[in-house]
C-alpha positions as CSV (number, residue, x, y, z in Angstrom):
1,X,-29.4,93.1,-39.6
2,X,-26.5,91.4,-41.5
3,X,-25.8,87.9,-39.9
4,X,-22.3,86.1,-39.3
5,X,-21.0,84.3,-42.1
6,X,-20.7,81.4,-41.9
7,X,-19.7,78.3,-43.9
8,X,-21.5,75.1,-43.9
9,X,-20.5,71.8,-42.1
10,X,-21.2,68.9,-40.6
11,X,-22.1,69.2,-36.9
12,X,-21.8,66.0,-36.2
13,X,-18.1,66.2,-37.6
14,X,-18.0,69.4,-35.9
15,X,-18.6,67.2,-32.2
16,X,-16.0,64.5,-33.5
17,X,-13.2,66.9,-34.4
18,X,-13.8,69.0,-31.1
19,X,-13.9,66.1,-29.0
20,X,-10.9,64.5,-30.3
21,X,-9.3,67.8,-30.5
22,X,-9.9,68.6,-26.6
23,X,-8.6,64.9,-26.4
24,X,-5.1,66.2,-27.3
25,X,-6.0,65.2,-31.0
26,X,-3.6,67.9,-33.0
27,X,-4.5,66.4,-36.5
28,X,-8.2,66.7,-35.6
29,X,-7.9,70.4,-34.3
30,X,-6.0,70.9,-37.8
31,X,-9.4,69.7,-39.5
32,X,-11.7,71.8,-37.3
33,X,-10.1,74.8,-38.4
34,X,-9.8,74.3,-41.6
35,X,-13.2,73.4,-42.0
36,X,-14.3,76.5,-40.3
37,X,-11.6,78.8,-41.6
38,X,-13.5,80.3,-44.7
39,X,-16.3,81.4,-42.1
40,X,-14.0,82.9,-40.0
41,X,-12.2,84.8,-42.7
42,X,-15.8,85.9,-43.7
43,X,-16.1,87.8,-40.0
44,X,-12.7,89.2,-40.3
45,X,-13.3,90.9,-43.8
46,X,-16.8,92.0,-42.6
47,X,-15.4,94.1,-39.7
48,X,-11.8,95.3,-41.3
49,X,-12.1,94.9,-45.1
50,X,-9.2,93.4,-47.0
51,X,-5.9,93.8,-46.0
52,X,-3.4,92.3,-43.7
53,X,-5.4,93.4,-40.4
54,X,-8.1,91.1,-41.3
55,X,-5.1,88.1,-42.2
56,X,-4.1,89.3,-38.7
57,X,-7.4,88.4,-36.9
58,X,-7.8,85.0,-38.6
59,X,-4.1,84.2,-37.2
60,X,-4.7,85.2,-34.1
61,X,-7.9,83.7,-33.6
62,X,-6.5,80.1,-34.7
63,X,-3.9,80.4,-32.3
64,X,-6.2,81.5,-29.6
65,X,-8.5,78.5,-30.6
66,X,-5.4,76.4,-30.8
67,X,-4.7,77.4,-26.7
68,X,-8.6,77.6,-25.5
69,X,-10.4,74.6,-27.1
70,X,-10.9,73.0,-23.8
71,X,-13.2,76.0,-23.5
72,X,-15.8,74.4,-25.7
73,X,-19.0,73.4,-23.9
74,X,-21.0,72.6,-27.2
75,X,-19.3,71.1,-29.9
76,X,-22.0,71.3,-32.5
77,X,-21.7,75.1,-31.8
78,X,-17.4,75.3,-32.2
79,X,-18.1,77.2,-35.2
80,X,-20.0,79.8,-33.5
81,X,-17.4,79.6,-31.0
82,X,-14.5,80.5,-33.7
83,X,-16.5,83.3,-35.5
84,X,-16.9,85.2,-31.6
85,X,-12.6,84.7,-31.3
86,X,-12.8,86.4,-34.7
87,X,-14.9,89.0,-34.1
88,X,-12.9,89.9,-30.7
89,X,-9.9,89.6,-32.2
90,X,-11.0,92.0,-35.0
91,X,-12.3,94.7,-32.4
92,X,-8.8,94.1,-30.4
93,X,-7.1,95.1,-33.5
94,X,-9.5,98.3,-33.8
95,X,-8.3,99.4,-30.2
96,X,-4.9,100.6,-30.6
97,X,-4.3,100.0,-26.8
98,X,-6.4,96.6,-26.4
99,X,-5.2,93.8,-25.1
100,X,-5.5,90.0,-26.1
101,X,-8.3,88.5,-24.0
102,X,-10.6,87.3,-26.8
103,X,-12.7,85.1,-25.2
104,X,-14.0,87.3,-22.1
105,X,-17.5,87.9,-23.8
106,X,-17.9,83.6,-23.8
107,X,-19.5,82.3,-20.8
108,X,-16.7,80.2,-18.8
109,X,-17.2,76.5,-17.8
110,X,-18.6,76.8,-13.8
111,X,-16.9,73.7,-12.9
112,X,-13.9,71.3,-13.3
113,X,-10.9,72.3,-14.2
114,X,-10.6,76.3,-16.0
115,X,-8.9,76.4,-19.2
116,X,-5.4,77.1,-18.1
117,X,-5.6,74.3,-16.4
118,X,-6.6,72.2,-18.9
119,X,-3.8,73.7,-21.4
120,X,-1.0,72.9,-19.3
121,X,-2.0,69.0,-19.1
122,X,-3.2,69.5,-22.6
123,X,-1.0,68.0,-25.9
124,X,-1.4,71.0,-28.1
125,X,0.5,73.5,-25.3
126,X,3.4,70.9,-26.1
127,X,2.9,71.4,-29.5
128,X,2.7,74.8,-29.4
129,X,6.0,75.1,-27.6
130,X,7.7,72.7,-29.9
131,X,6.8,75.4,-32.3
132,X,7.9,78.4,-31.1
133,X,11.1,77.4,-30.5
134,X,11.7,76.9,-34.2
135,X,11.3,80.8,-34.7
136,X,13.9,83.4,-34.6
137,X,14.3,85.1,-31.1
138,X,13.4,88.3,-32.8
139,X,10.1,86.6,-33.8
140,X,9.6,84.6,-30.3
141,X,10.0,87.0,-27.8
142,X,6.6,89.2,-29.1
143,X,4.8,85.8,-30.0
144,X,5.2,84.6,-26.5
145,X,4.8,87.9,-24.7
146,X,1.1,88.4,-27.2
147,X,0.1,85.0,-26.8
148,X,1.4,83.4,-23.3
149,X,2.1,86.1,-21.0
150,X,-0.7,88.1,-18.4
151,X,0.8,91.6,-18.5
152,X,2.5,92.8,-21.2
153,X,0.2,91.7,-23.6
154,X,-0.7,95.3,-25.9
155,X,1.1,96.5,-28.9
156,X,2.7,99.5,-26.9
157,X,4.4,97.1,-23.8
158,X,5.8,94.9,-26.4
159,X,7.3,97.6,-28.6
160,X,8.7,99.0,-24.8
161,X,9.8,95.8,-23.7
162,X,11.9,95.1,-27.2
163,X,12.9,98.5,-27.2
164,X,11.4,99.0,-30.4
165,X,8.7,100.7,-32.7
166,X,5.0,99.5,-32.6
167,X,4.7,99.0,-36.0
168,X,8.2,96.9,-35.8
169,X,6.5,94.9,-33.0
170,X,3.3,94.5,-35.6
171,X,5.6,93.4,-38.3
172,X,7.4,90.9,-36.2
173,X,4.2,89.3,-34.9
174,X,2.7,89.2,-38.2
175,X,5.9,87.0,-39.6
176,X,5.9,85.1,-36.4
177,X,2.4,84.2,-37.0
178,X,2.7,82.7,-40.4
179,X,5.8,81.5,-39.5
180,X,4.4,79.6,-36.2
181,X,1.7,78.1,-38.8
182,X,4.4,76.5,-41.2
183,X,6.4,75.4,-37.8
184,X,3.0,73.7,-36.6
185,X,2.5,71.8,-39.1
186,X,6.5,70.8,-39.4
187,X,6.3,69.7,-35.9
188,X,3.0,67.7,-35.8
189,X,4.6,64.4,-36.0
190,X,7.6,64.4,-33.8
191,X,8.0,64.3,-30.0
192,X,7.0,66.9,-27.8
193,X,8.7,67.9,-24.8
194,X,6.7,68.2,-21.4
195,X,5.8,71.8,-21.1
196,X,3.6,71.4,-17.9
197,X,6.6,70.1,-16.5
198,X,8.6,72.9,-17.6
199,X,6.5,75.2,-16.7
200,X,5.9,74.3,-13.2
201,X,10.1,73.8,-12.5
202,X,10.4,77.4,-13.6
203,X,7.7,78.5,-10.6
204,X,9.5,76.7,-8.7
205,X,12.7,78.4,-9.9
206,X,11.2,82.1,-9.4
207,X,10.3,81.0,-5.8
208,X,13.6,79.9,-5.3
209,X,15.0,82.4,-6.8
210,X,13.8,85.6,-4.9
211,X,13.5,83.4,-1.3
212,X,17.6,83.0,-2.2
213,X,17.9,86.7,-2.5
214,X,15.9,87.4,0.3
215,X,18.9,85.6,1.9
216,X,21.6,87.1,0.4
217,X,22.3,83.9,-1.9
218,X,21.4,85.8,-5.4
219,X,24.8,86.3,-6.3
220,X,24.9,81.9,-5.2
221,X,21.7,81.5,-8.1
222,X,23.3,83.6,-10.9
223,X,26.6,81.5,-10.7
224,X,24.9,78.3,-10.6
225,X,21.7,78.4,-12.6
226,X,22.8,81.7,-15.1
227,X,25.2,82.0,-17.5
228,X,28.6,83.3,-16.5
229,X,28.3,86.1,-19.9
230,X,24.6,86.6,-18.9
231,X,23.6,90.3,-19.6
232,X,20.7,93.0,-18.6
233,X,19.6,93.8,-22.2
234,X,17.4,97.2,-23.5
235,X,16.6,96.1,-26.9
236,X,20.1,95.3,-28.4
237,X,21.6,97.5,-25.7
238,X,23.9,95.5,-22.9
239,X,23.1,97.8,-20.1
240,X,25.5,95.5,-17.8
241,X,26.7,91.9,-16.7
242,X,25.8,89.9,-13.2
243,X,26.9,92.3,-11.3
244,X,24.5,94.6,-12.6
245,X,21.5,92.0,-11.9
246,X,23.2,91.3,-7.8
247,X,23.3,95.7,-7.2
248,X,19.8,96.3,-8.7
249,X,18.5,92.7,-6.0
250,X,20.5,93.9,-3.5
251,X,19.2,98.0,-3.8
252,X,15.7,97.2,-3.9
253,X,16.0,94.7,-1.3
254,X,17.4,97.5,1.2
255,X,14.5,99.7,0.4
256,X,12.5,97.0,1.5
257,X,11.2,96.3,-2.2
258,X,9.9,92.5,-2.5
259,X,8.6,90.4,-5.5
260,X,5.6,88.2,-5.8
261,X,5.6,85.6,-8.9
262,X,1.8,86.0,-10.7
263,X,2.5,84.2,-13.9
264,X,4.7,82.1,-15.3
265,X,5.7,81.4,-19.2
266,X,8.5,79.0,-20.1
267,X,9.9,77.4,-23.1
268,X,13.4,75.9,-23.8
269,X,14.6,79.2,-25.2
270,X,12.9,81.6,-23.6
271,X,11.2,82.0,-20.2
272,X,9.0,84.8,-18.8
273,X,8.3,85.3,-15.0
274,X,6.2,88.1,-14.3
275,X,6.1,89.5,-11.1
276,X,4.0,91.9,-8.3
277,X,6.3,94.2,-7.0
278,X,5.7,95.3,-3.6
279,X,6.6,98.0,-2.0
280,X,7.1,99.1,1.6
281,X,4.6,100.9,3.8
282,X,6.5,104.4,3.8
283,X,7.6,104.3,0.6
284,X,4.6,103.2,-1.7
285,X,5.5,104.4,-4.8
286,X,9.1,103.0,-4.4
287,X,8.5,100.8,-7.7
288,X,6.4,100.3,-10.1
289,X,3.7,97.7,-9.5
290,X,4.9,95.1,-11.5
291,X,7.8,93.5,-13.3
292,X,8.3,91.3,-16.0
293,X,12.0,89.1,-16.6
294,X,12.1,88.4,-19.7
295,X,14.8,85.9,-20.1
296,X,16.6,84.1,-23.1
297,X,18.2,80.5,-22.1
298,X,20.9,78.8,-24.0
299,X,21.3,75.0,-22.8
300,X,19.2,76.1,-20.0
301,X,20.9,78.9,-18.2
302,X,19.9,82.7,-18.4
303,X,21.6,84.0,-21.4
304,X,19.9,87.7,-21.6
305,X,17.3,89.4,-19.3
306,X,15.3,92.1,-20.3
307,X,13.0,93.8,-17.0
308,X,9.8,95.0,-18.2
309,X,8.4,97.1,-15.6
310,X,4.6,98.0,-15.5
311,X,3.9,101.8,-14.9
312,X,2.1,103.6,-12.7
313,X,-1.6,104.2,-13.3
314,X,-2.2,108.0,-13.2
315,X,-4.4,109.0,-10.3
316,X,-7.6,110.3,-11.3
317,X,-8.1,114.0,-11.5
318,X,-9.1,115.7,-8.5
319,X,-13.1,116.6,-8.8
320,X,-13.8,120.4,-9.5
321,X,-13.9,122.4,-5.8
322,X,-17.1,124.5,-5.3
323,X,-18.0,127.5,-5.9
324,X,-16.8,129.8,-3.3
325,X,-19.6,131.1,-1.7
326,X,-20.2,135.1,-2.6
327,X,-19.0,137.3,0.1
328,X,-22.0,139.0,2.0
């Protein structure tokens, strides 16, 4: 039975680095996974061979490190802990439909705080942010939709959302992830702005925002908080203006549609809310059951939107009827 390959290190640098790393230490993070990184390149070209899939994996499984170290229970064991993100993220690249949940197979702390919530009071999600807003739009809207959002997480929702081809949507996130790496380390030293606080103005902002068209004030938010040129966007199509967004509120509302903000993602330049749609009683499959705005800001008003909706899940076939009994 072939075992993990692995590099050798120091565990008891391995405790420092994660320790200070979980501390909001971004140098000392840097160090971990350097240290680590030949083992975990080891995994990937064990599972995929050479090429750029295994390149892939490694990428992704730094950045999922770089999001999840507060995960870490056993220091001394962080570079176990890398090679399983490897591994997962290897077999997610295998599955042409998976989705990026690497760490599901790792037991979860019982108690304190869960990971989230240490990201979002963490130094490296400022970091992080810091960085991706030093890539292209083309390049940030699939990194954050991959990396930070709940929903539209596959291959096949990104390349829907963007309007574009899957491998497209692989090519982009491919240059966003080297690109993030070179913007990581350009950004190390400087000032970070407060993404926790960002983030938790724009749940407060979706709140406000569907209570106000709830009571007929949408049209109220879009002039004040949106940008007067703001556009509905498929891909690099302008399917329409404001008055677009206020007719598609004010229909669904009618039909006694509602929304329900699950998740939140928001940087400077772009901002994700995703959302449970809900529909009414006597008309259940009004909608689909979930929603996604995608939304580009520009000095901190809704530029673009882009509406992701989930689809419907088939129903399951029905079972095979019986035999008809023979006639006497």
């Amino acid at each position: 039975m072939r075992r993990d390959p692995s590099p050798t290190t120091d565990p008891g640098g391995d405790v420092v680095l994660t320790r200070a790393a979980q501390a909001g230490d971004i140098v000392a993070l840097g160090l971990l996974l350097e240290a680590h990184r030949p083992g975990m390149r080891a995994v990937a070209l064990s599972i995929l061979g050479p090429g750029p899939d295994a390149d892939d994996a490694v990428q992704n499984a730094a950045l999922t490190a770089l999001r999840r170290i507060g995960d870490v229970r056993d220091p001394s064991a962080v570079g176990a802990w890398l090679r399983m993100i490897v591994r997962n993220a290897c077999r997610s690249l295998l599955r042409t439909s998976s989705r990026t949940v690497p760490l599901d197979d790792l037991t979860r702390v019982a108690a304190g705080p869960g990971p989230e919530e240490v990201l979002e009071r963490h130094a490296l999600r400022d970091w992080v942010w810091e960085a991706l807003e030093q890539l292209s739009p083309t390049l940030r809207v699939p990194m954050v939709l991959r990396h930070f959002s709940s929903r539209v997480t596959s291959y096949e929702e990104i390349a829907r959302a963007c309007a574009v081809p899957v491998g497209t949507i692989r090519s982009r996130l491919s240059q966003g992830r080297a690109k993030l790496a070179e913007a990581l380390a350009a950004t190390a030293a400087s000032a970070h702005s407060d993404a926790a606080r960002r983030t938790s103005a724009s749940w407060e902002d979706a709140h406000d925002t569907l209570a106000a068209a709830e009571r007929g004030d949408f049209g109220k938010v879009l002039a004040e908080r949106w940008s007067p040129a703001a556009a509905l966007m498929q891909g690099d199509t302008r399917l329409g203006g404001t008055e677009t967004l206020l007719l598609g509120m004010e229909c669904d509302l009618i039909a006694g549609v509602r929304q329900r903000p699950v998740h939140v993602a928001a940087g400077k330049g772009l901002t994700v809310w995703e959302m449970d749609l809900i529909n009414p009683p006597d008309d259940p499959e009004h909608c689909p059951p979930a929603v996604a705005w995608i939304m580009t800001l520009d000095g901190g008003r809704v530029e673009r939107l882009r509406l992701f909706h989930q689809p419907q899940m088939p129903l399951p076939p029905l079972p095979p009827l019986p035999p008809l009994a023979a006639a006497a």
